[in-house]
C-alpha positions as CSV (number, residue, x, y, z in Angstrom):
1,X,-29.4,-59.1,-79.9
2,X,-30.7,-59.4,-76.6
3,X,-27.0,-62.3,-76.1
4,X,-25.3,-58.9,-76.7
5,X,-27.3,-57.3,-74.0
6,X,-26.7,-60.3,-71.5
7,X,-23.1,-60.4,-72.5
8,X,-22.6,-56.4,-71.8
9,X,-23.9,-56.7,-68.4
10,X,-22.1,-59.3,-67.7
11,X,-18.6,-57.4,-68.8
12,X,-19.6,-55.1,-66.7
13,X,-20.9,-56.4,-63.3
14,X,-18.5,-56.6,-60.3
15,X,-18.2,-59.4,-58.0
16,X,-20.8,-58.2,-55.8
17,X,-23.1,-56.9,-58.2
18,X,-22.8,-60.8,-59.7
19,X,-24.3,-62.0,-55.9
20,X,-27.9,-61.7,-57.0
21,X,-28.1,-63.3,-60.3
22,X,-25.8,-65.7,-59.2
23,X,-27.8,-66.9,-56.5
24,X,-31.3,-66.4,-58.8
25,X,-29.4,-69.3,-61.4
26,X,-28.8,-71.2,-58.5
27,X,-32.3,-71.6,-57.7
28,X,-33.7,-71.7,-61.1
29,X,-31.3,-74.8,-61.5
30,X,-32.5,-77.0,-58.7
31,X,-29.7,-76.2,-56.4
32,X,-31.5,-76.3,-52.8
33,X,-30.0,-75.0,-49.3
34,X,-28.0,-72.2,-50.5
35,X,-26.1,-69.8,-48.4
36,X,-24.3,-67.2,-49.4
37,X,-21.4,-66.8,-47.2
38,X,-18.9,-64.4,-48.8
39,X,-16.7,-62.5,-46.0
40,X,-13.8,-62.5,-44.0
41,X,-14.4,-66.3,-43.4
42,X,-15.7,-67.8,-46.1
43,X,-12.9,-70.4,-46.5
44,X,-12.3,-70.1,-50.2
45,X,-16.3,-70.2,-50.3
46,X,-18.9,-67.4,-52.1
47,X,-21.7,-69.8,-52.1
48,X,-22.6,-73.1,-50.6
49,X,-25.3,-75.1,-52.2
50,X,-26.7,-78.6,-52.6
51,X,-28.4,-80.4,-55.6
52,X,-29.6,-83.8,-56.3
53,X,-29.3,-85.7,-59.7
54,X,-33.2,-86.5,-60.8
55,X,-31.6,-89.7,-62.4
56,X,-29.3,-91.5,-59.9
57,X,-30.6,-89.5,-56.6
58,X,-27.4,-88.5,-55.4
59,X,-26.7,-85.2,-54.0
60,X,-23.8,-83.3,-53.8
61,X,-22.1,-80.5,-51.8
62,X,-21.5,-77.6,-54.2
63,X,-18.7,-74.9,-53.0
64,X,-18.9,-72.0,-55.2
65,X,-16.4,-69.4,-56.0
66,X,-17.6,-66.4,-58.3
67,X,-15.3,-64.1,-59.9
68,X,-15.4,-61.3,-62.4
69,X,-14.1,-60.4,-65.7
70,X,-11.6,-62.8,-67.8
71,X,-9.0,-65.1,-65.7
72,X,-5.7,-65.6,-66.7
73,X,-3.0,-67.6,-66.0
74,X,-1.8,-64.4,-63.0
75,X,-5.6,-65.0,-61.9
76,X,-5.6,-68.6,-62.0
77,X,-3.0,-69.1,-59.5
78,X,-4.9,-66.4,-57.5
79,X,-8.0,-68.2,-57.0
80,X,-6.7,-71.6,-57.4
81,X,-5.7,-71.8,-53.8
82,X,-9.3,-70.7,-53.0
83,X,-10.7,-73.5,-54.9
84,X,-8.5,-75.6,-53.1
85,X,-9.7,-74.6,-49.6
86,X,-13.0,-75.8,-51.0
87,X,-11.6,-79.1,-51.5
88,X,-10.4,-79.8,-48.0
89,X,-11.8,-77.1,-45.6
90,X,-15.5,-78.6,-44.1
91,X,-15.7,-75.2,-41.9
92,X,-17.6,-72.1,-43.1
93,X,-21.2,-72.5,-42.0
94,X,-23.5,-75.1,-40.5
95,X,-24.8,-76.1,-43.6
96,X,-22.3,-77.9,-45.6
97,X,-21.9,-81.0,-45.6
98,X,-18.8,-82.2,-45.2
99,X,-19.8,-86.1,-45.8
100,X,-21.3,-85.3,-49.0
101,X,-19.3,-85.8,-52.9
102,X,-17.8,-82.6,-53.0
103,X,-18.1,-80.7,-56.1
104,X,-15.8,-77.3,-56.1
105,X,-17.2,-74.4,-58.6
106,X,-15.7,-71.4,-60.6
107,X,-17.8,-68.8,-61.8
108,X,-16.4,-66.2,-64.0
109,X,-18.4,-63.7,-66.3
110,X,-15.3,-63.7,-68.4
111,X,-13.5,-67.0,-69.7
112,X,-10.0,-68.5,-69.1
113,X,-7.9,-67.1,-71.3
114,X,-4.2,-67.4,-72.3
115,X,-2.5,-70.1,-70.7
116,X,-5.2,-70.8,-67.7
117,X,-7.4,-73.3,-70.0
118,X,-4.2,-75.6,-70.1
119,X,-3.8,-75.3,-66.0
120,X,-6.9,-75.9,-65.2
121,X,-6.8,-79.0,-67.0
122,X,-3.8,-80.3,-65.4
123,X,-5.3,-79.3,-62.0
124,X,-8.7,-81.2,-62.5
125,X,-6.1,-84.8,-63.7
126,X,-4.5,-83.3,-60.0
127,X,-7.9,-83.6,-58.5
128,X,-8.9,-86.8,-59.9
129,X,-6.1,-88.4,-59.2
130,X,-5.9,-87.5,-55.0
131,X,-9.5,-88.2,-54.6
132,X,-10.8,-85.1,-53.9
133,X,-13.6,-82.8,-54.9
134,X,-14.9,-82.8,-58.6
135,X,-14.3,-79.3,-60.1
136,X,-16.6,-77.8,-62.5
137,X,-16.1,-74.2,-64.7
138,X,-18.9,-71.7,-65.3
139,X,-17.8,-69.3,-68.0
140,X,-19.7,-66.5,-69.8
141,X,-21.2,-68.3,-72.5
142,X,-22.8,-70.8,-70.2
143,X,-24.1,-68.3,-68.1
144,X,-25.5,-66.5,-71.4
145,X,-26.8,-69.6,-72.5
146,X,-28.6,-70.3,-68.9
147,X,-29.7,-66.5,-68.9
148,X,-31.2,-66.9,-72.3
149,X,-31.9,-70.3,-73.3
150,X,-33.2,-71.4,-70.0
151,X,-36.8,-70.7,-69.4
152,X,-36.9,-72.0,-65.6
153,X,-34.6,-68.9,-65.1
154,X,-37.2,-66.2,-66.4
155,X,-35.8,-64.3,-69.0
156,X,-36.0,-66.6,-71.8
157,X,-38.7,-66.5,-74.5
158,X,-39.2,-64.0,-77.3
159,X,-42.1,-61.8,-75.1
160,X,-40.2,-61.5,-72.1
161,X,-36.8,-60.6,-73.9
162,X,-39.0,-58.1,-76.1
163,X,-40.1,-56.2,-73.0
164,X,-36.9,-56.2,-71.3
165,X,-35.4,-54.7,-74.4
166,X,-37.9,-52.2,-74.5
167,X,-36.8,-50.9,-70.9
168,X,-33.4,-50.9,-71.9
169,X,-33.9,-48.9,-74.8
170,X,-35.9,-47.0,-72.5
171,X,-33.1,-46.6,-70.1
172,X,-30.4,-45.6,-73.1
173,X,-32.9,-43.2,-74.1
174,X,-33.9,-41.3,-70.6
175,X,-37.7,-42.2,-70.9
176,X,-37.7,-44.7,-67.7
177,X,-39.3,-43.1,-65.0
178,X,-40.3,-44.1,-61.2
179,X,-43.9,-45.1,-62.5
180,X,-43.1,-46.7,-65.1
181,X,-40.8,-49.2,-63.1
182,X,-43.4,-49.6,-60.6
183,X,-45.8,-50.8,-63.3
184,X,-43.2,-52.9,-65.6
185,X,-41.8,-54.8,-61.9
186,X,-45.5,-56.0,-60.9
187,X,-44.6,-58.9,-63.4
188,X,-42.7,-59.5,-61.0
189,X,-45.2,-60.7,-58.7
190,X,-47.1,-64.2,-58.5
191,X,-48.7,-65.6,-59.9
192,X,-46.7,-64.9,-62.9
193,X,-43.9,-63.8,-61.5
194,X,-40.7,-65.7,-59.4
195,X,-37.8,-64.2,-57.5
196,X,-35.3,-65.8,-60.0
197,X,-36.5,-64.1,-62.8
198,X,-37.0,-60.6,-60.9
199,X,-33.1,-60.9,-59.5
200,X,-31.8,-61.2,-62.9
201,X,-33.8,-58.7,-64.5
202,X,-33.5,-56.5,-61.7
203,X,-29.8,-57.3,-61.6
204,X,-29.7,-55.9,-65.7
205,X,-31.7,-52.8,-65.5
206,X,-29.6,-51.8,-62.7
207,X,-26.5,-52.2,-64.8
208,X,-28.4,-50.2,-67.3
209,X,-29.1,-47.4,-65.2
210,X,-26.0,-47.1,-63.2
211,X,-24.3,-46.7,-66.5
212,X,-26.5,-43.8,-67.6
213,X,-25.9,-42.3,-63.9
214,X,-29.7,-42.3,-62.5
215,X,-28.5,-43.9,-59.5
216,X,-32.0,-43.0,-58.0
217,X,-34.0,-45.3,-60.5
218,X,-31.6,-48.2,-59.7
219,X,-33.0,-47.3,-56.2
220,X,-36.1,-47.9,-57.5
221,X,-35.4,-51.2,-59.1
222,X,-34.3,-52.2,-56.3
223,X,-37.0,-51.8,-53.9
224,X,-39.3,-53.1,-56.3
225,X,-37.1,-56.1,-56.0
226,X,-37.4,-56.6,-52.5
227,X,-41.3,-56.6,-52.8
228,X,-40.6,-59.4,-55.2
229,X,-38.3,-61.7,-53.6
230,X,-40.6,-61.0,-50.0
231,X,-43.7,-62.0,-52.1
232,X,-42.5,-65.2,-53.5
233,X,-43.2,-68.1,-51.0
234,X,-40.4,-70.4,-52.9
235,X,-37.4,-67.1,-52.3
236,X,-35.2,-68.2,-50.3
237,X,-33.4,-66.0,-47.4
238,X,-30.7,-65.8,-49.4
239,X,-32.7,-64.1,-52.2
240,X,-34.3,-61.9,-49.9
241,X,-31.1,-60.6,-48.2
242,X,-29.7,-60.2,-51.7
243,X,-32.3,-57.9,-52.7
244,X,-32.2,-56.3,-49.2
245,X,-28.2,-55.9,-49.9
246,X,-28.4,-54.0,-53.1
247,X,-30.9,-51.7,-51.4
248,X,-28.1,-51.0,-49.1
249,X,-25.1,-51.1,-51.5
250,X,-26.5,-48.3,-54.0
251,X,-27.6,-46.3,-50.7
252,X,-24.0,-46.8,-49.9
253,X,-22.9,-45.8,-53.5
254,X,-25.4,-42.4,-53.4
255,X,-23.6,-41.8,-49.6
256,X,-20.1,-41.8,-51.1
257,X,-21.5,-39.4,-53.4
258,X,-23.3,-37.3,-51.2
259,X,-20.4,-36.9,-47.8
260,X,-18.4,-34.7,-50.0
261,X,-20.9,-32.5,-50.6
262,X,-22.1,-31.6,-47.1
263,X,-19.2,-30.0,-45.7
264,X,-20.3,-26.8,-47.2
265,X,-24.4,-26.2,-47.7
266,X,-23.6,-24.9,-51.0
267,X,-21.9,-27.4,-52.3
268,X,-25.2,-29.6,-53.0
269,X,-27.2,-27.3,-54.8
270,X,-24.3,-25.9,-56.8
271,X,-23.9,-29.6,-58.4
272,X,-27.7,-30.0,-59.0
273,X,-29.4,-26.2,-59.9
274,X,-30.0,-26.2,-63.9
275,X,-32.4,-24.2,-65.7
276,X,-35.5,-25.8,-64.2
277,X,-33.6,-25.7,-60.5
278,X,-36.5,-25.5,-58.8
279,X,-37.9,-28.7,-59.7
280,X,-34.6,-30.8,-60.1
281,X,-33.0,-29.8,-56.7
282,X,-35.8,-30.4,-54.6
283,X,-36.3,-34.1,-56.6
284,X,-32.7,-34.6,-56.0
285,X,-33.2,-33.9,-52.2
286,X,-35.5,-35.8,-51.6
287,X,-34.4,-39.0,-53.1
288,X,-30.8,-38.8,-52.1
289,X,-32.6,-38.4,-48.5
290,X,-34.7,-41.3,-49.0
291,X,-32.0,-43.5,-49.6
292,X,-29.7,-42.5,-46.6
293,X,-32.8,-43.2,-44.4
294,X,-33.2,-46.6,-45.9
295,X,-29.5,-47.4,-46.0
296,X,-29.8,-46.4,-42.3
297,X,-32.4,-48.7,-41.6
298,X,-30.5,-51.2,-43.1
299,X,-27.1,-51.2,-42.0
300,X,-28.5,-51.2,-38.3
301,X,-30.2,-54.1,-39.3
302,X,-27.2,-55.4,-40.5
303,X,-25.1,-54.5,-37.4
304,X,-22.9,-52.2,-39.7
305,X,-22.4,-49.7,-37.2
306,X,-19.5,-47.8,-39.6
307,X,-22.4,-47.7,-42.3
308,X,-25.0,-46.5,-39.4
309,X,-23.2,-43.5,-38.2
310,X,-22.1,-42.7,-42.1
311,X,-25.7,-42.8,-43.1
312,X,-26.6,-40.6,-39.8
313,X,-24.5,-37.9,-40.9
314,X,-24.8,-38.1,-44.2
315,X,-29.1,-37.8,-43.4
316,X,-28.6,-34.9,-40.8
317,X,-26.7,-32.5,-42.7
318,X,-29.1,-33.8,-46.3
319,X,-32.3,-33.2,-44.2
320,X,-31.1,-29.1,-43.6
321,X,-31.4,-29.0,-47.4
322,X,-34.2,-26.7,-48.2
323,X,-35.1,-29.2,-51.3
324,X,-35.3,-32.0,-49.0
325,X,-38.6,-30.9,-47.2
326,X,-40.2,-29.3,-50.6
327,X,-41.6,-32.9,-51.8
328,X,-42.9,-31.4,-55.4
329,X,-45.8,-34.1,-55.5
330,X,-47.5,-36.9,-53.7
331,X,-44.6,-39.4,-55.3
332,X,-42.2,-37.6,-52.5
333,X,-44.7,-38.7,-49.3
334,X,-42.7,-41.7,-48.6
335,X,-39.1,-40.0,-48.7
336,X,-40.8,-38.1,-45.9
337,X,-42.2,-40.5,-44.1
338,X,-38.3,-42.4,-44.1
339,X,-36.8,-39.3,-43.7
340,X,-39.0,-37.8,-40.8
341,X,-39.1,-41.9,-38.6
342,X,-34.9,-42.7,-39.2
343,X,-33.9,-38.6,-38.2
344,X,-36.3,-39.1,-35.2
345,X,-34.0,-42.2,-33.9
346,X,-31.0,-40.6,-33.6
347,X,-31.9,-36.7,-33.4
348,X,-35.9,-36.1,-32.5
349,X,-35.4,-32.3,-32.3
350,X,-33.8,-32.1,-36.0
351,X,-36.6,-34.2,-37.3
352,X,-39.5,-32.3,-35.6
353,X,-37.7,-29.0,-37.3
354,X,-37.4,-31.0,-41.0
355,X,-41.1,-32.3,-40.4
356,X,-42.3,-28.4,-39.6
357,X,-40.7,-27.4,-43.2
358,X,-42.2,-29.7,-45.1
359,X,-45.3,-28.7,-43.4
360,X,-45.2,-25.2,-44.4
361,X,-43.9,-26.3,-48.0
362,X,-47.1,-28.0,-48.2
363,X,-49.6,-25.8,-46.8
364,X,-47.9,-22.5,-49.1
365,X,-48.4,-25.1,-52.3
366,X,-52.4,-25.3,-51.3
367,X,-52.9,-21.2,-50.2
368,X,-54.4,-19.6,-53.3
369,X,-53.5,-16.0,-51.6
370,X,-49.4,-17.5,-53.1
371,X,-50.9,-18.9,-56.1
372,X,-50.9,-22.1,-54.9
373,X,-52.0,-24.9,-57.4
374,X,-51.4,-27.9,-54.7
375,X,-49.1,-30.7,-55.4
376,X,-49.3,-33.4,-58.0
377,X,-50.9,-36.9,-57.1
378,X,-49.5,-39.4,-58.1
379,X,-51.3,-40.4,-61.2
380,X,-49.6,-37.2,-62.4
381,X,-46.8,-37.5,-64.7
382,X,-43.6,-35.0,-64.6
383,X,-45.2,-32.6,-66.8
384,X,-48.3,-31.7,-64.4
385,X,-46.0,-32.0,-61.5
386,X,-44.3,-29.0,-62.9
387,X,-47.0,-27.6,-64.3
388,X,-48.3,-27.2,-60.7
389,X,-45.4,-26.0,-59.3
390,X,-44.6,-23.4,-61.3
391,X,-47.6,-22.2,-63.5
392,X,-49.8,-21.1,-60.6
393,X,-48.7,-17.3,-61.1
394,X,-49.2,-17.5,-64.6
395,X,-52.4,-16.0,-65.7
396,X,-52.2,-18.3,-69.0
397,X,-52.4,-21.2,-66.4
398,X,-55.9,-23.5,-67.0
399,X,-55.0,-25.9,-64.3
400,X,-57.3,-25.9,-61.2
401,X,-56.2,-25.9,-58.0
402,X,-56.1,-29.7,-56.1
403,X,-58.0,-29.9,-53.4
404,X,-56.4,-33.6,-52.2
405,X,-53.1,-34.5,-51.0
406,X,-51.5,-37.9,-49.6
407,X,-48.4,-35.7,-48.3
408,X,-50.8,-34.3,-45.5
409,X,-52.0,-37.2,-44.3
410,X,-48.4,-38.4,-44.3
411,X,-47.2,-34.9,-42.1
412,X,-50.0,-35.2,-39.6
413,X,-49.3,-38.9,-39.2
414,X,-45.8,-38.1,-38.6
415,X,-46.7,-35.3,-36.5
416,X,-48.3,-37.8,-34.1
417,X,-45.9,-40.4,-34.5
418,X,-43.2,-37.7,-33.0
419,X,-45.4,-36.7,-30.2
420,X,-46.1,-33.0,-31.4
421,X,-48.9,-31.4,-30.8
422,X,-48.3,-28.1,-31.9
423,X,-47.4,-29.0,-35.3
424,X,-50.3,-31.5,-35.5
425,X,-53.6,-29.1,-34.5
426,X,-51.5,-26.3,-36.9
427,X,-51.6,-28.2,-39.7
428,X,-55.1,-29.7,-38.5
429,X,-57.0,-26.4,-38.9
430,X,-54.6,-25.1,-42.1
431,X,-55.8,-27.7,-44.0
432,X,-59.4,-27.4,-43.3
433,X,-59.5,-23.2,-43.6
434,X,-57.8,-24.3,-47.1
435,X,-60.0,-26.9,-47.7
436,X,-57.7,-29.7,-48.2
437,X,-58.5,-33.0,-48.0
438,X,-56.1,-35.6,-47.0
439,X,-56.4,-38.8,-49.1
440,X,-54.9,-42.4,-48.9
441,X,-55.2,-45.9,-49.9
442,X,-56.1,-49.4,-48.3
443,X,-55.4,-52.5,-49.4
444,X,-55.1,-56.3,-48.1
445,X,-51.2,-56.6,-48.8
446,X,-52.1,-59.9,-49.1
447,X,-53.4,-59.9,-52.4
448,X,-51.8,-56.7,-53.3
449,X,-48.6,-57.1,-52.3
450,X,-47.8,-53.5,-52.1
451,X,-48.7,-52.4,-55.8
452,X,-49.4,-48.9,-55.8
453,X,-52.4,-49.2,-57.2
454,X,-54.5,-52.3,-59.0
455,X,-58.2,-54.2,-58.7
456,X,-57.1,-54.9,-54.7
457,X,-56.0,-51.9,-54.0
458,X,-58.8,-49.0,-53.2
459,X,-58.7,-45.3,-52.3
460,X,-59.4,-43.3,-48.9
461,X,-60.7,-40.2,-50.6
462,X,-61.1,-38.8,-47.0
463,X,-58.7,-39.3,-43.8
464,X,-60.4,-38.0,-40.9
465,X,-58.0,-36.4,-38.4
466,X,-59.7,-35.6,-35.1
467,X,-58.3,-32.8,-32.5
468,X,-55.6,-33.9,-30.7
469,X,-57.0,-35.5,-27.9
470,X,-59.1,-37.5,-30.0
471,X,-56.9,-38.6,-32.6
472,X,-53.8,-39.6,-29.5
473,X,-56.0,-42.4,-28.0
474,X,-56.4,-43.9,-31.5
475,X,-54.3,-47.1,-32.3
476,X,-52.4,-47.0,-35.3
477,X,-52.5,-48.6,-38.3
478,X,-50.1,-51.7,-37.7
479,X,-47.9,-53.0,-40.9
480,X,-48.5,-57.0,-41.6
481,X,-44.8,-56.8,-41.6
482,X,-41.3,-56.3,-39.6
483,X,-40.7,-52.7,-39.2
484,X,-37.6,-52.4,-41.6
485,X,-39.3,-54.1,-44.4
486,X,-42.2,-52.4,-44.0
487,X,-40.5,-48.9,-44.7
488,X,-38.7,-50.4,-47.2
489,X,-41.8,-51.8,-49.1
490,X,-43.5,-48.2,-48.5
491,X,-41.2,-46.7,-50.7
492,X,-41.6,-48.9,-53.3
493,X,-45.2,-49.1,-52.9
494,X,-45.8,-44.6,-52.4
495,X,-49.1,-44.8,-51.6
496,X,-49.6,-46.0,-48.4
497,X,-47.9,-46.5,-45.2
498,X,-48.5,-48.0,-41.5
499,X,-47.6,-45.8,-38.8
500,X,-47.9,-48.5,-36.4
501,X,-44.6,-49.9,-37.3
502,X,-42.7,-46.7,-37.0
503,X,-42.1,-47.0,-33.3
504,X,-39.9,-50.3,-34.1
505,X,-37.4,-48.9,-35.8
506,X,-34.4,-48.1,-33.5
């Protein structure tokens, strides 16, 4: 059963959405110094890789082309001359070597059919006979087979397949939620855990959910895949740009969505009000605005500066939402936190008005004079979460009011991190006449490695906030790393954050 699974997502991948796996069954295989190079000059090249034979010690320069979907004779003579470039061309990046036995690759999640078996065997006796570069075809059942059979790859063996399957039925069945991914991807993690494995799971249950349109958990899955491949010491930089890249690709995917919609502020909440419209708009909100903050942050990093101003607009006319500053629990902190820091880089005045909403959003959710319940934690699940939203006018209601909240510790650390003082001593004395508490957590990412929660992970039950002139002179809590991945790894983490690396991101 799970072959059938394996071979589905195969059928169904792209090109691009092939990178990540690809690259994972690279260097599960022993292939060493891999590049991904696919662009404008790749020279007939997707990947370039190297791998020595344990028996005769010999290594070889691989050139790798992938493609997707069955290749017939039409797409044979396509990609044939691509195949031949990576026979003769030695330019394309630094790494290959062009003195090296050349060995030139085809990778197809389909399999030659019709008349393309017969060509491609009369091309390799072409091959052989000039002297040139071996060439070697990678069809679907041999990447089943390695996806399967192959327990250096990761998703072999009867108790990982059994858990997989379980998420997938999950998925099919709409019970997959942003906890529960958090939890199942900490497997993920050494010491049990390797990036190979994680790209190729990852790489599945984003087919899975992409197919039952909840875009916004394959965000999720991905995120937790760049914590992953950043906390494996033998990912490459490949691997971590690949998981970086589908971060940004199904940003991109939720912006093509989203521009359409902003031309007129209706337009959004007519395609996302339902029956319970006041929990499922602001959710939406907020996560499609997560993402165009992250994709932002990413395609600058990138030096994509179409993406940048896309994801700019896209985030500016998003963030005038009303749902996207009325964060319905603690889960929602961080899309504030990315939302508030990537505004503030291009517009400073629209984020200090976005930050002041979510404010008052939060501090109405606390006052018990508007039946105010407070805002779900995030142990919660969805059903307290909206329980707390929308019982707290019921008199049937036996749900106390929360007294805690991670979102204000997130608003007055963004408060200070835009240089507003108003906004911070408001808040400041609203939560203490409502007796809220703002709460966090530590821990050494080291030995966490940004889980949300876990034995090395440990709660700050009180944040003290001093006045103004106090609390300005303080340093700030500085990330252990770069400013971009430290956003990124926020989100997947959504319990803490370090405001000291907020200033870096231009």
């Amino acid at each position: 059963m799970f072959r059938d699974v394996v071979g589905t997502f195969l059928d169904t991948l792209t090109e691009r959405e092939f990178d990540g796996p690809l690259l994972a069954l690279l260097h599960a295989r022993g292939f060493t110094d891999i590049h991904f190079i696919h662009g404008a000059f790749e020279f007939g090249k997707d990947v370039l890789a190297k791998k020595t034979d344990p028996e005769t010690g010999e290594t070889r320069q691989y050139v790798i082309q992938s493609k997707a979907g069955d290749i017939g004779q039409p797409e044979w003579r396509a990609v044939r001359p691509q195949l031949e470039e990576c026979e003769y061309n030695t330019i394309g990046h630094p790494s290959f070597d062009p003195d090296l036995p050349r060995v030139a690759v085809l990778v197809t999640t389909g399999r030659l059919k019709g008349a393309a078996p017969t060509d491609v065997t009369e091309y390799r006796k072409s091959v052989e006979a000039r002297g040139l570069a071996d060439l070697e075809i990678w069809e679907k059942p041999d990447l089943v087979e390695c996806l399967c059979d192959d327990p250096i790859v990761g998703v072999a063996g009867d108790e990982v397949q059994a858990d997989l399957m379980g998420m997938l039925t999950s998925v099919r069945d709409g019970g997959v939620t942003d906890r529960r991914i958090e939890m199942y991807t900490r497997r993920w993690l050494p010491p049990t855990g390797a990036a190979p494995r994680a790209s190729v799971e990852a790489a599945i249950l984003v087919n899975a959910l992409l197919r039952t349109k909840r875009l916004d958990l394959a965000m999720s899955v991905s995120l937790q895949l760049v914590r992953a491949t950043e906390h494996d010491p033998a990912a490459s930089g490949d691997a971590k740009s690949a998981a970086k890249r589908l971060v940004l690709g199904l940003a991109l995917q939720i912006c093509d969505q989203t521009e359409p919609l902003l031309k007129d502020p209706l337009d959004f909440v007519r395609t996302t009000v339902s029956q319970l419209a006041m929990l499922t708009y602001p959710v939406i909100c907020c996560r499609v605005a997560e993402a165009l903050a992250l994709g932002l942050a990413l395609a600058r990093e990138d030096g994509d500066g179409d993406a940048a101003t896309r994801f700019e607009e896209a985030l500016r006319g998003l963030a005038e939402q009303p749902g996207a500053a009325r964060p319905v629990g603690d889960l929602f902190a961080p899309s504030v936190v990315a939302v508030t820091v990537m505004l503030a880089t291009f517009d400073p005045m629209a984020a200090k008005a976005y930050l002041g909403r979510v404010a008052r959003w939060l501090l109405d959710r606390y006052d018990e004079d508007l039946a105010g319940l407070g805002l779900a934690s995030l142990a919660e699940d969805e059903e307290k979460t909206a329980e707390r939203l929308l019982a707290g006018s019921l008199a049937s209601t036996t749900m106390e009011r929360r007294t805690s909240s991670y979102l204000a510790t997130v608003v007055l650390d963004l408060a200070r991190h835009l240089g507003d003082r108003d906004l911070y001593e408001a808040v400041r004395d609203n939560i203490n006449a409502l007796r809220v508490v703002p709460q966090a957590t530590s821990a050494d990412e080291g030995k966490a490695r940004w889980t949300r929660g876990g034995t090395d992970v440990w709660p700050l039950p009180r944040v003290e906030f001093e006045p103004w002139g106090v609390q300005s002179a303080r340093s700030l809590l500085s990330p252990p790393v770069e400013p971009v991945l430290s956003l990124i790894l926020a989100s997947a983490c959504r319990s803490r954050h370090y405001p000291g690396g907020w200033s870096g991101l231009t």
